[in-house]
N, C-alpha and C positions, 0 to 999 in steps of 0.2 A: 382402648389405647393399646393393650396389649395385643387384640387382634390388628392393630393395624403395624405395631412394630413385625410382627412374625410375619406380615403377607411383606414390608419393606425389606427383611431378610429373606424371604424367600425368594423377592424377585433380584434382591440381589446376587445371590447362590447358581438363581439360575441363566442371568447374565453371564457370569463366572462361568459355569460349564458352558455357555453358549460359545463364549469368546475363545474357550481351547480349543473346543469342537470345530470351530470355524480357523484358528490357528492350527490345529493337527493337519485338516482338511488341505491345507495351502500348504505344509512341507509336506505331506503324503502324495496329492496331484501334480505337485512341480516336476516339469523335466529333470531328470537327474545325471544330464550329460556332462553339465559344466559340475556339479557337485562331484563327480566321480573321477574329476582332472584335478582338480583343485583339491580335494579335502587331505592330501598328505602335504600340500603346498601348507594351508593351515595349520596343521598338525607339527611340520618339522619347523616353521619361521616361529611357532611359538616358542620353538626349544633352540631356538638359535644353531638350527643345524642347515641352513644353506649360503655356502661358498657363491657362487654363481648363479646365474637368471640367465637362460639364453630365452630370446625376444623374436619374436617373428610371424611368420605365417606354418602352411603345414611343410612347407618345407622345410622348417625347423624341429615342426613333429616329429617327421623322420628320418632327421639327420641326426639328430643328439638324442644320445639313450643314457640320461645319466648313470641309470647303472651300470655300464660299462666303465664311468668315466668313476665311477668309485670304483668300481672293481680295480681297474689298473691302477688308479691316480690316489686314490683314497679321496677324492674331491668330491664333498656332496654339491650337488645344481638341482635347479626344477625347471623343466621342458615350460615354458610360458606359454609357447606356439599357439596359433589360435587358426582355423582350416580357416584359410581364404582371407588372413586377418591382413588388412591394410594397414601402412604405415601410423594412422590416424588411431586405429585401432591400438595398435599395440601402443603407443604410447599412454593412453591412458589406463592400459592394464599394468603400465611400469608404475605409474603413477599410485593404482589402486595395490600392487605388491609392493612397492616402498614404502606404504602405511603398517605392512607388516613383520618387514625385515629390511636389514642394512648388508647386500652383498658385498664380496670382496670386489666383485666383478662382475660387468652387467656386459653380456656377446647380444650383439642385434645383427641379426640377417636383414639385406637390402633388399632382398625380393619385390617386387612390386613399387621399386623406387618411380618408375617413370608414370604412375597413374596418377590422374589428374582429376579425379572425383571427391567432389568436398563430402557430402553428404552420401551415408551408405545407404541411404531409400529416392535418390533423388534417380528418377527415372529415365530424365531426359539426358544425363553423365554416361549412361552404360549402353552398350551393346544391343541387349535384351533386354524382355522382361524376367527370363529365367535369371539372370546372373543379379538383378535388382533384389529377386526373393532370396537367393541363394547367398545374397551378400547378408540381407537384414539372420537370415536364417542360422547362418554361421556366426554371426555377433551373439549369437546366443549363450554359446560354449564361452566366447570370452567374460560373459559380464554377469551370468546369471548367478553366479555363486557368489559375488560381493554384495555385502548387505546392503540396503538404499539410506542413501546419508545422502550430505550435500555435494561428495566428488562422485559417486555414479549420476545425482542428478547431473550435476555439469559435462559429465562424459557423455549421458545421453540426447544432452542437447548441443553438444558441440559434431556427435556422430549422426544423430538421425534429425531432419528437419520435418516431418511429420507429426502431427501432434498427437494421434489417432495410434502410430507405428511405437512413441515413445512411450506412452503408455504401456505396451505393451513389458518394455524392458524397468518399468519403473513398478507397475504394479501386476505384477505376472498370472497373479488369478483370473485376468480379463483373457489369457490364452491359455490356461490351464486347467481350467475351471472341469473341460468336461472330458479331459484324461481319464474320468474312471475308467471306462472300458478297458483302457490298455493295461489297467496296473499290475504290478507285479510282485513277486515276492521282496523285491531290494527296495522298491516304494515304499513298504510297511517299515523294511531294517533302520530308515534312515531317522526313525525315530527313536531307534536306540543306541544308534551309530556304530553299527555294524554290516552296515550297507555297502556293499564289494564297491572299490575306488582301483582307481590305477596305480599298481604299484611297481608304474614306470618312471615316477615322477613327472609325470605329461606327456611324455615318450608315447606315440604309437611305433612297434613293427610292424614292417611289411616282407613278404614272402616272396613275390612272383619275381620272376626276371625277365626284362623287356631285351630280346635278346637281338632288336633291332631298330635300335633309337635311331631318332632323324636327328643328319648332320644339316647345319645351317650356317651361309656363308658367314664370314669374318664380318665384323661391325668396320665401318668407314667413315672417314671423316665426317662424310654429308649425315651419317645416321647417329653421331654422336647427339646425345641428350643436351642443350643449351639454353631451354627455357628453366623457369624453377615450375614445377608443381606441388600439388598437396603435398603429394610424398616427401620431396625432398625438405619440403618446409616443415613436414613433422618429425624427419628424421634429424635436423635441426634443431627439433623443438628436444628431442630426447638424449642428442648428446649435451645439451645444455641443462637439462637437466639432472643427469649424470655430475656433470661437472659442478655444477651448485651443490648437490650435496656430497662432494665430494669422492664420487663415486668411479673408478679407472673404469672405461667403455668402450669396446673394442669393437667395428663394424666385421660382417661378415659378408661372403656373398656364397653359400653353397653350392657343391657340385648336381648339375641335370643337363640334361640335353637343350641346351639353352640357344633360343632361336638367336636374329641379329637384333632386335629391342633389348631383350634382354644383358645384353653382351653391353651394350649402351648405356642401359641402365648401371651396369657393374662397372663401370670404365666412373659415370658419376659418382657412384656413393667412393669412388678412392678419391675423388676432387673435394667431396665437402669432406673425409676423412682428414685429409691434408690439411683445409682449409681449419680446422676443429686442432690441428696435430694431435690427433688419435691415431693408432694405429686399425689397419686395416688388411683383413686377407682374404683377397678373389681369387678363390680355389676354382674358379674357371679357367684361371691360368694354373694350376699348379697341378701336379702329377698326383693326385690324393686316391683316386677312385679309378674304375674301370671303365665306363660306357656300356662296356657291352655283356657285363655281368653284374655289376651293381647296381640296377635302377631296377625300381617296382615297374616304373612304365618312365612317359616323354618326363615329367618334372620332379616323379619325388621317387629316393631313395629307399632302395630294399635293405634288411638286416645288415647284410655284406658290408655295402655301401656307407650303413650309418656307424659299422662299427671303425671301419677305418676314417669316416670323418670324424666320428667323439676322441678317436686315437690322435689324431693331427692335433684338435682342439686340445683335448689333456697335456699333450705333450707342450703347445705353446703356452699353454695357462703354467704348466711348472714352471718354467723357465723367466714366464712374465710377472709372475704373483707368489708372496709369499702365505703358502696353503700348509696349513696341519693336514700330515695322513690319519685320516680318522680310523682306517683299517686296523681292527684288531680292539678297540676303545668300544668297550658296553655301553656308556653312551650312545653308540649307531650301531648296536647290534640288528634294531630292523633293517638297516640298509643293507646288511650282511645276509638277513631272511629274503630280502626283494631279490640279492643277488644269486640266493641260491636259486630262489623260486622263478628265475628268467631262464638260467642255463636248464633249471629242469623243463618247463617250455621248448625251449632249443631242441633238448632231446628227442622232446614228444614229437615235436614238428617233424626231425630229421629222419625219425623213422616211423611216422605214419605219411609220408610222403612218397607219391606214386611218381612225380614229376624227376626226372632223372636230371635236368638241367638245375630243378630247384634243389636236388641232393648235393650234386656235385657242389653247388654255391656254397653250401650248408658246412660241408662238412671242409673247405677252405675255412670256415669260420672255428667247426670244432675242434677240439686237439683230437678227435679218433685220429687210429689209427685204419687204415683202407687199404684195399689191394683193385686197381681196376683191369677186367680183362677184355678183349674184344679180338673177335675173331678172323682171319685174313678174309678178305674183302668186303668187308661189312657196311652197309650204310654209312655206318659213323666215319666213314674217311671220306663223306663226300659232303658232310651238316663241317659246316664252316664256324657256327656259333656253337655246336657240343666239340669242337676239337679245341674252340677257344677257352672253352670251361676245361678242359684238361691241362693246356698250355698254363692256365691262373696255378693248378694243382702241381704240375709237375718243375713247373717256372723252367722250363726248356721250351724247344720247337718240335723236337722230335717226331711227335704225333702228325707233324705238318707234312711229313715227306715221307708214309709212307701209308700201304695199304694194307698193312698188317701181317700176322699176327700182331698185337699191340698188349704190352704189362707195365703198368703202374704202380708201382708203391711204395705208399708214403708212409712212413712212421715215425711218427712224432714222439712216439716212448725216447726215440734212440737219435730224431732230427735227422734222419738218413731217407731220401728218395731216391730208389732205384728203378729204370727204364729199360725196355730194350723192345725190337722190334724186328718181324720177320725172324729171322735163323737163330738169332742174337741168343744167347745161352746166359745164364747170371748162377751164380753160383757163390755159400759164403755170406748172405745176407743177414746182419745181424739185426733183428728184430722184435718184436713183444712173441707173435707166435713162435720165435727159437732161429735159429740158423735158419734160415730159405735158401732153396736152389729152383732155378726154371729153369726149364726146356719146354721149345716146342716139337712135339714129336709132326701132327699131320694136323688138318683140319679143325679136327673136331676132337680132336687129345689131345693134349699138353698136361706136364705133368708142375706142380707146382709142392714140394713136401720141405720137411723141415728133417735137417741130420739128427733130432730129437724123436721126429716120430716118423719114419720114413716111409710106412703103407699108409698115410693118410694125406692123398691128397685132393688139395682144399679145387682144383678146379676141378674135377670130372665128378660129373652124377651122371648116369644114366638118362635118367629122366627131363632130366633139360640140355637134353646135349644138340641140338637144334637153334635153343638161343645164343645169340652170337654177342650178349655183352654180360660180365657179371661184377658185380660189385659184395664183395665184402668188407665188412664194417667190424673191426675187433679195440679192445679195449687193449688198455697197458701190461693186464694180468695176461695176456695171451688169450682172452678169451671172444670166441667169434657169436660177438649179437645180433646178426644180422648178416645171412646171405640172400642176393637177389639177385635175379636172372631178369633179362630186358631184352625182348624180340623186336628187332626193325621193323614198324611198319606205316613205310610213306611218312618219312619223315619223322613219326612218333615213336616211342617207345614203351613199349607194353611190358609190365609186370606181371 
């Protein structure tokens, strides 16, 4: 008797270890994309610290950077965005985040209002077969990090009509299973929940600058949207939702190089907006962004781009909603760590960057202070998009009408921009490096010194007196972190 209680405990014991080892196994091999978007979403709706959910696809990824939007606004949000997330989509991730918070305010981008696919595996709905996988593939980010209960089952049967495909998103070790090889150091952390997560609140940036998006005719009567599709029907389904539980939800439609469908699409979601009397803003029509320095590429938003959209957005959410500034309240001091922990990113980027169009954009963004120089007849007075990146900087034309000698600078310690171009002399510039005077002496001299320190001047070396563009980057203290030299060549610019 006693032998067989101790073989029923031991087979019990070793069930028990079996069943971690197989449960370790399943949060160790899972993708940890969606867990690494999600787990401060978790983290701050538990503490009752998010204001706002903006909703969408990734053009939401990269237009709203909540931390920005606290920095300025004191407004906490969490980026919901999901790449390539259809209307159908997002609404059952509003669904799945309203189980864990009650926002002030719930922003939904229309993007992809005019698509008319029920089902995100249904084959015979899409284009391709690559945009079928890439659809199923990207529903991944949105849904993997909610636990399986009865509302992911219903999500995944209202989003995928395969039986084979839903499986996949309901019981994930049938696609995870044989991840070993790839694992990684943050695979093991997430077992103790110190596995690096986004601490953008769902925010991706983006860096490059598409510095020649395609224009596309005006939308027209005949191309006006006037059937209903899926989309319109879910985006229906999620202001109604909103409004049941009592929730104020504002339509969006963010700024890209938006062909004539699209323009269509945007002209719709202000009809059912109307139709809901919700308010609604197509920043297609409005003056928000640049075109031709703000976009990563044709549809989604670089840094630039997303910080003057979160700024539009902050600014209407103050004015629409009554928000506590969390800024300054130990309560959100992590937010205040995320906030530092971006601008120090900013930094890194802005000067380990070779890209002289991706500097210029950069440092529009930063408070440095800068000085730009370029030399009479250089390249750069014939590149039409790097004369545009300085036109953003100087906020004059200047640079338009001439062929140089050419001097910029901006200083932000003091809010003073000074220009001058050819002969033009400056003198008296009150700045972080001290009083400034220019003059151009000849080609390849100019003298650029401060009535403080007057044998040191900041453009002549020797040794680069050949490259014809220079850029310095100094701080508020007067202190210069960064000089670079940039030689023309065929278009590019080499440091």
């Amino acid at each position: 008797m006693k032998k067989t209680l101790a073989n029923v405990f031991k087979s019990i014991i070793f069930l028990c270890l079996l069943g971690l080892a197989i449960a370790t196994s399943i949060v160790i091999l899972k993708r940890k994309e969606s867990d690494y978007k999600y787990t401060d979403f978790f983290n701050e709706a538990k503490k009752d610290h998010i204001d706002v959910l903006f909703m969408g696809s990734s053009h939401v990824i990269n237009a709203i950077n909540p931390v920005f939007l606290f920095e300025e606004y004191g407004i906490t949000s969490y980026n919901m965005g999901g790449h390539g997330a259809m209307l159908q989509a997002t609404y059952w991730e509003l669904r799945e985040a309203l189980e864990y918070c009650t926002p002030k305010w719930v922003v939904v981008d229309t993007y992809m209002l005019e698509k008319n696919i029920r089902y995100l595996d249904n084959r015979e709905e899409f284009d391709d077969e690559d945009e079928v996988n890439t659809s199923v593939e990207q529903l991944h980010l949105n849904m993997d990090a909610w636990p399986l209960n009865d509302l992911k089952r219903a999500a995944i049967d209202d989003l995928i009509q395969d039986e084979s495909v839903k499986n996949e998103f309901l019981y994930e070790f049938i696609i995870y299973h044989n991840r070993w090889k790839y694992l990684n150091e943050d695979d093991f952390k997430t077992i103790t929940g110190t596995a690096n997560r986004n601490r953008l609140f769902g925010a991706e940036m983006r860096y490059d600058v598409e510095l020649d998006p395609e224009l596309y005719p005006d939308v027209t009567e005949s191309d006006l949207l006037t059937e209903d599709t899926v989309g319109t029907e879910y985006l229906e389904k999620i202001i109604e939702l909103c409004q049941e539980r009592g929730i104020p939800v504002v339509l969006t439609y963010y700024p890209f190089s938006a062909d004539t469908k699209d323009q269509a699409a945007a002209i719709r979601a202000g009809e059912i907006a109307e139709n809901y009397d919700v308010p609604y803003i197509n920043m297609l029509n409005l003056d928000v962004i640049d075109l031709y320095s703000d976009l990563n590429d044709h549809g989604h938003l670089n840094v630039v781009g997303s910080k003057k959209v979160t700024d539009y957005m902050g600014q209407w959410l103050s004015e629409a909603g009554d928000f506590a500034d969390h800024r300054g309240d130990d309560d959100y001091a992590y937010w205040q760590e995320c906030v530092e922990n971006f601008n120090k990113e900013l930094d890194d980027v802005l000067f380990d960057e070779d890209n002289l169009y991706i500097k210029l954009d950069l440092l529009n963004l930063e408070d440095y202070n800068f000085v730009l120089y370029v030399n009479g007849n250089s390249p750069v007075f014939l590149d039409s998009f790097l004369k545009r990146m300085i036109v953003n900087s100087s906020m004059s034309d200047k640079v338009e009408s001439t062929s140089g000698p050419y001097i910029l600078i901006k200083d932000n310690s003091t809010r003073q921009i000074y220009e001058a171009c050819e002969s033009e002399e400056i003198y008296s510039m009150s700045t972080a490096l001290g009083t400034l005077n220019y003059r151009p002496v000849e080609q390849y001299f100019r003298l650029l010194y401060s009535d403080e320190d007057p044998d040191t001047n900041y453009l002549y070396d020797e040794s680069h007196y050949l490259e014809d563009i220079q850029l310095i980057i100094y701080n508020d203290d007067g202190e210069i972190v960064e000089h670079d030299y940039y030689k023309s060549n065929g278009g590019n610019y080499v440091r």
